[in-house]
C-alpha positions, -999 to 999 in steps of 0.1 A, spaced: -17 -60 -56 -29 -81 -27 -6 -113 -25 -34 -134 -16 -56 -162 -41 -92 -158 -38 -94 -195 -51 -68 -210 -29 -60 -185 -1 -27 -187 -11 -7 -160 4 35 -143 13 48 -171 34 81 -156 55 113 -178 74 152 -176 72 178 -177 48 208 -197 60 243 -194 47 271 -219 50 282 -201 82 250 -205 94 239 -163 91 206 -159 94 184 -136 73 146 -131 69 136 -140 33 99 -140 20 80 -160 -8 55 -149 -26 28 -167 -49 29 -155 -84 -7 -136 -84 -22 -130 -115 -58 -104 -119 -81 -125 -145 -111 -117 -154 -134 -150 -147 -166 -163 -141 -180 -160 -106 -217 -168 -100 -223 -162 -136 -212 -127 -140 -176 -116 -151 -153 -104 -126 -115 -94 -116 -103 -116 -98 -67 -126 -82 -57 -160 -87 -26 -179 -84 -10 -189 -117 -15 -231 -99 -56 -225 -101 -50 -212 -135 -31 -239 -146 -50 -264 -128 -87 -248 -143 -103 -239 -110 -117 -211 -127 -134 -206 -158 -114 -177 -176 -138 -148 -191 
């Protein structure tokens, strides 16, 4: 699944993980992406939406 909102654009955000010793290691975070089916133009369709829109009701659920 594409880690990408199509409400938002929301999407995998990368930098470093620091240690006490100062070690360095890439981390990633990534949205939790959820496939809906919702109302888009007035027809139902799949979409992928952050679980943020859904909680916020940026979309209408189908």
């Amino acid at each position: 699944m594409a880690n990408l909102c199509e409400v938002c654009g929301k999407f995998t955000s990368s930098g470093m993980n620091v240690s006490h010793s100062h070690i360095r290691t890439r981390k990633t975070w990534k949205p939790n992406i959820q496939r809906v089916r919702a109302v888009v133009d007035g027809a139902t369709k799949k979409v992928n939406v952050c679980t943020r829109c859904l909680r916020s009701n940026k979309i209408t659920r189908a």
